[in-house]
C-alpha positions in Angstrom: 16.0 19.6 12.1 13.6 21.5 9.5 11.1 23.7 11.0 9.9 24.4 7.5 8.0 21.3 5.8 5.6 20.4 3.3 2.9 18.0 3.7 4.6 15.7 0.9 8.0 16.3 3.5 5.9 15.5 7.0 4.2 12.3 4.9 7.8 11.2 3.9 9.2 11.2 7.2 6.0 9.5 8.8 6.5 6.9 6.4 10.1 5.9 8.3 7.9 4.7 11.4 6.9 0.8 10.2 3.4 -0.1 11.2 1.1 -3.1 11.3 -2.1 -3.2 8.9 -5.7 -3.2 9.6 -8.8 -3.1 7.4 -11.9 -2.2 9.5 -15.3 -3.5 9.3 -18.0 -2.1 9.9 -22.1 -1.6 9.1 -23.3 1.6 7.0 -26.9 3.0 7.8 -28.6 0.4 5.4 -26.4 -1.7 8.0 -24.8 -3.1 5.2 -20.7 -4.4 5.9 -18.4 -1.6 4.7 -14.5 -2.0 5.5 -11.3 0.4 5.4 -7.9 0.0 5.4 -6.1 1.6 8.0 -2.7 2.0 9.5 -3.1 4.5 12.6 -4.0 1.6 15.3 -2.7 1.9 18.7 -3.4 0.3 22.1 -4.4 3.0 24.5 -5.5 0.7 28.1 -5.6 -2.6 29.0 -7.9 -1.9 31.7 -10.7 -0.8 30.2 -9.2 -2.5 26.9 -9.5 0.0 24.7 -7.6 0.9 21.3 -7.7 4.0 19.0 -7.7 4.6 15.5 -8.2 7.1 12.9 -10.3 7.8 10.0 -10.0 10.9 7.3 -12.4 13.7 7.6 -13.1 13.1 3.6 -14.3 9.8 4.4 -17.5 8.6 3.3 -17.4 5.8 6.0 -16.9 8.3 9.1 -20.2 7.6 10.1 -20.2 4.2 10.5 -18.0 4.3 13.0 -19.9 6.9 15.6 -20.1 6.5 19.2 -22.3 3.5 20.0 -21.1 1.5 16.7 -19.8 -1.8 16.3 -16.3 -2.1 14.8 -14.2 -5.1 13.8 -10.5 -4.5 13.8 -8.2 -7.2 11.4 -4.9 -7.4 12.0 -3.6 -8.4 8.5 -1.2 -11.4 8.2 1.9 -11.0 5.8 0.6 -12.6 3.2 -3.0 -10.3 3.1 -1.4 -7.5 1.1 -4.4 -7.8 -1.7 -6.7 -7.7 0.8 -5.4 -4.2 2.4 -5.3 -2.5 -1.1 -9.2 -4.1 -1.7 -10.0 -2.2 0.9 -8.2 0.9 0.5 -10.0 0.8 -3.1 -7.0 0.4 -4.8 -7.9 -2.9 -5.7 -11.6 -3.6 -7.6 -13.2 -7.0 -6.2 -16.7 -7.3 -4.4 -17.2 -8.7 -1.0 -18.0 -12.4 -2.3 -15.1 -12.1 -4.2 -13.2 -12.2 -0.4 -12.8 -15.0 1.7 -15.0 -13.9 5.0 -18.5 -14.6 6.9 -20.9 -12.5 8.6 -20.9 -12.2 12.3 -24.3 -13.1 14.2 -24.2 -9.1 14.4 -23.8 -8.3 10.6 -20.3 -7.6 11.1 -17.7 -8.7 8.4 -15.1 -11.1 9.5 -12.3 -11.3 6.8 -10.9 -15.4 7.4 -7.2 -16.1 8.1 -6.2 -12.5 10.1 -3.3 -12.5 12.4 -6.1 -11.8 15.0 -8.9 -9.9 15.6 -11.0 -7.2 17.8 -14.4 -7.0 18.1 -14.4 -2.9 19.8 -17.5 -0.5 19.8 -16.5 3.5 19.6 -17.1 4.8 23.0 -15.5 8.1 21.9 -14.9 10.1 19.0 -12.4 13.2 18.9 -11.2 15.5 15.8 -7.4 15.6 15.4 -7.3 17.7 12.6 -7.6 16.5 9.1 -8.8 12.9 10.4 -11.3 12.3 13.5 -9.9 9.8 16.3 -12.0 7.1 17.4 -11.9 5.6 20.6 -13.1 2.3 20.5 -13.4 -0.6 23.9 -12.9 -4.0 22.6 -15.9 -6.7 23.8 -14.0 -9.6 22.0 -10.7 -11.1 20.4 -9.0 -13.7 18.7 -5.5 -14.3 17.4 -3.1 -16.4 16.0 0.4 -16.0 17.4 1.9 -18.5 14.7 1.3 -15.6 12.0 3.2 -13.2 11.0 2.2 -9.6 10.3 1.8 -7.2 7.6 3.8 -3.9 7.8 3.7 -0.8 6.2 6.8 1.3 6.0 8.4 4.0 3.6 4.9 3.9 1.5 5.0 0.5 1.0 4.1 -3.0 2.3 6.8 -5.0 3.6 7.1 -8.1 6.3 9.5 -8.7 9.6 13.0 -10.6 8.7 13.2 -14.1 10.1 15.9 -16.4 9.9 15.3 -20.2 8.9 14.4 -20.7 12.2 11.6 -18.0 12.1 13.2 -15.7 14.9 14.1 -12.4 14.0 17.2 -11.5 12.4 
């Protein structure tokens, strides 16, 4: 075990945990939709349900998603890799350029997601570099014939399924 690491080293070997991918919607203070891609989603409680994720320090969207805001957490389906790296702005495309409609509360609801979790941030904690937001989910929807997309060792990949679509 190293006890001496770079960031570049702790990055790396954060990398060799495989996660699901999210893009986040939310409204700006022109309450405008905004979105963000994010990786660092967890379930915290069933009872309340509530979920956490986390959002850089450096990010101009931080705001958006302050206690008492409205999130909408999209659980991205295998084939949505375009859509993650739109919305980590690696990707150039404008919102009517995306497949989505707008909730009766202005939210932004990307179509075809493996499902989906309507949360507002009931708490809001800094964890270093990033703050942690705490968010109780009001609403969801899913598809459990979908698959997921998964990020692992910086890059996207998808679960292994034989040709009867169980795992391998």
């Amino acid at each position: 075990m190293q006890t001496q690491f770079s960031t570049q080293e702790l990055r790396r070997a954060f990398s060799s945990f495989a996660t699901g991918v999210t893009v986040i919607t939310g409204l700006n203070s022109q309450r405008e939709p905004v979105g963000i891609t994010i990786s660092s989603f967890n379930t915290v409680s069933l009872t309340p349900p509530l979920v956490l994720w986390s959002i850089g320090n450096q990010s101009d969207l931080k705001t958006c998603f302050d206690v008492g805001k409205k999130q909408l957490i999209h659980v991205l389906d295998e084939s949505q890799k375009e859509l993650a790296l739109i919305f980590a702005k690696q990707l150039k495309k404008s919102i009517d350029q995306i497949e989505h409609d707008i909730q009766a509360n202005g939210l932004l609801r990307l179509t075809n997601c493996l499902a989906y979790f309507e949360c507002e941030t009931v708490a809001v904690h800094e964890g270093g570099d990033h703050q942690i937001i705490v968010a109780r989910i009001l609403s969801i929807g899913h598809d459990p014939n979908r698959q997921p997309l998964l990020f692992a060792h910086s890059q996207f990949t998808q679960l292994a399924l034989d040709s009867e679509g169980s795992l391998k």
